[in-house]
C-alpha positions as CSV (number, residue, x, y, z in Angstrom):
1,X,0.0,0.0,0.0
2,X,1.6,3.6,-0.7
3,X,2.3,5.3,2.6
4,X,1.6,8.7,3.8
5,X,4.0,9.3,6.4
6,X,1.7,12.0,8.2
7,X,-0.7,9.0,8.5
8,X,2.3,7.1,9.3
9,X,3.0,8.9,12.3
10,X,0.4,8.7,13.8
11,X,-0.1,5.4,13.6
12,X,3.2,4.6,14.4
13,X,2.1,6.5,17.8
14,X,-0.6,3.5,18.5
15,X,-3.4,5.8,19.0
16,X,-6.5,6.9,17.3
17,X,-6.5,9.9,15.6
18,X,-9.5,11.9,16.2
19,X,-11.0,13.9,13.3
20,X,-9.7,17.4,14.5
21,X,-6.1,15.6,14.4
22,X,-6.4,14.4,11.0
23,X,-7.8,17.6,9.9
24,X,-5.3,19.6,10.8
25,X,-2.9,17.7,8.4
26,X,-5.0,18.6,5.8
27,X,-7.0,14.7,5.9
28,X,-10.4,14.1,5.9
29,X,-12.1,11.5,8.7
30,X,-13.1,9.2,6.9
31,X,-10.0,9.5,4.9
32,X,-7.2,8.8,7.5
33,X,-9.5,6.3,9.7
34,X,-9.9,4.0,6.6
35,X,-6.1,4.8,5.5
36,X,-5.0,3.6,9.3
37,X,-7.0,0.5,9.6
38,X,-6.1,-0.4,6.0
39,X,-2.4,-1.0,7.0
40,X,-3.5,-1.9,10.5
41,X,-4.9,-5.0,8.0
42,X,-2.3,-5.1,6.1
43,X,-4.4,-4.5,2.7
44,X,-2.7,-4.0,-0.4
45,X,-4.6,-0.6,-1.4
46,X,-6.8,1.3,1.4
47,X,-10.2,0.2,1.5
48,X,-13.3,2.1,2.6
49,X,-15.7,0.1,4.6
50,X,-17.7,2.3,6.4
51,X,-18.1,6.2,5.2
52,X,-21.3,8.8,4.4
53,X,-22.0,9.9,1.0
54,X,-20.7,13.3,2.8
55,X,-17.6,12.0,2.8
56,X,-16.8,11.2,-0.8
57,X,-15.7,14.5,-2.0
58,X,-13.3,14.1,0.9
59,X,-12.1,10.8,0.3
60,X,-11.9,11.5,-3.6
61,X,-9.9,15.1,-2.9
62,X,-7.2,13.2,-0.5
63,X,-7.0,10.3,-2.9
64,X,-6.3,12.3,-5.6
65,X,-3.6,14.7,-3.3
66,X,-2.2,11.6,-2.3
67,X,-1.2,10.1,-5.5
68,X,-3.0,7.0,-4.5
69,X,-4.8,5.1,-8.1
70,X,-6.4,2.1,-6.5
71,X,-8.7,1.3,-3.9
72,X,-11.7,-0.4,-2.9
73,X,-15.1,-0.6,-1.4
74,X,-16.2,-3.3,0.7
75,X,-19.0,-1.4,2.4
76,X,-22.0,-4.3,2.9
77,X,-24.8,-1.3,2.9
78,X,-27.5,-0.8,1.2
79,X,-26.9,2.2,-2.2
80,X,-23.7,1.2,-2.4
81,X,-24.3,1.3,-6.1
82,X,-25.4,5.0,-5.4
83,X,-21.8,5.4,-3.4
84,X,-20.2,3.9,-6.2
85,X,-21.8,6.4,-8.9
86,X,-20.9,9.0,-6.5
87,X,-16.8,8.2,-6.6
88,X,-17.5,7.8,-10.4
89,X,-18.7,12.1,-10.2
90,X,-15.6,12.3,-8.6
91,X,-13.2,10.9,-11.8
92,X,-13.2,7.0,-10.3
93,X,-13.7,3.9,-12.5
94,X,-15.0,0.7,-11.5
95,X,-12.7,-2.1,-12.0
96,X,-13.7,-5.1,-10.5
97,X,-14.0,-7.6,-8.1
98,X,-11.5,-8.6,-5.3
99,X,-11.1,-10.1,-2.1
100,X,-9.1,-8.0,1.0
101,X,-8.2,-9.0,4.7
102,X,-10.9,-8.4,6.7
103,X,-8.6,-7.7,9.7
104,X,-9.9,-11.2,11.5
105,X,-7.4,-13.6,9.4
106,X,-10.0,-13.9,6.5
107,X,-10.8,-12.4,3.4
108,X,-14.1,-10.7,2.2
109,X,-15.3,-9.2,-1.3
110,X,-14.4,-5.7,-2.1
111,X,-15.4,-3.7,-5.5
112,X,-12.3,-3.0,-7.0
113,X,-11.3,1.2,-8.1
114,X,-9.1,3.7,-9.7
115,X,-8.8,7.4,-9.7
């Protein structure tokens, strides 16, 4: 996965960030929290399990900032089609299926993206 080392530091300081932390180094939430646990699971690209639609322009701006092409969605929820058309305002393309660590020694299906 492509490191950030802003992110890195703070996870290399085993806490949780909270959102005013992130924020301040120029990082949405939803952002750095999925960024975090992403290498916390040891995923090859950071996934996004759990976000708003509020926080898709976010995610989409630091993606972009970050130089980071791929990642996925494994969000279970229902209008995750409606999420996924949201990223795809943003400039991302669908492409695919995969499978990521689920962070409990298995995998689980992801939707597969670039930007």
């Amino acid at each position: 996965m492509k490191r950030i080392e802003k992110l890195d530091n703070l996870y290399r300081a085993d806490e949780t960030p909270t959102a005013e932390q992130l924020k301040a180094l120029g990082f949405s939430p939803a952002f750095g929290w999925h960024y975090l646990q992403s290498r916390i699971d040891e995923n090859e690209v950071i996934d996004f399990n759990d976000f708003f639609d509020s926080d898709i322009e976010g995610i989409a701006r630091d993606l972009k900032a970050s130089g980071i092409h791929a990642f996925t969605i494994s969000q279970q929820a229902a209008r995750l089609l409606d999420k996924v058309d949201a990223f795809m305002k943003h400039g991302a393309k669908l492409e695919g299926f995969t499978k990521i660590h689920d962070g409990c020694g298995g995998k689980m299906p992801a939707l597969k993206m670039s930007i």
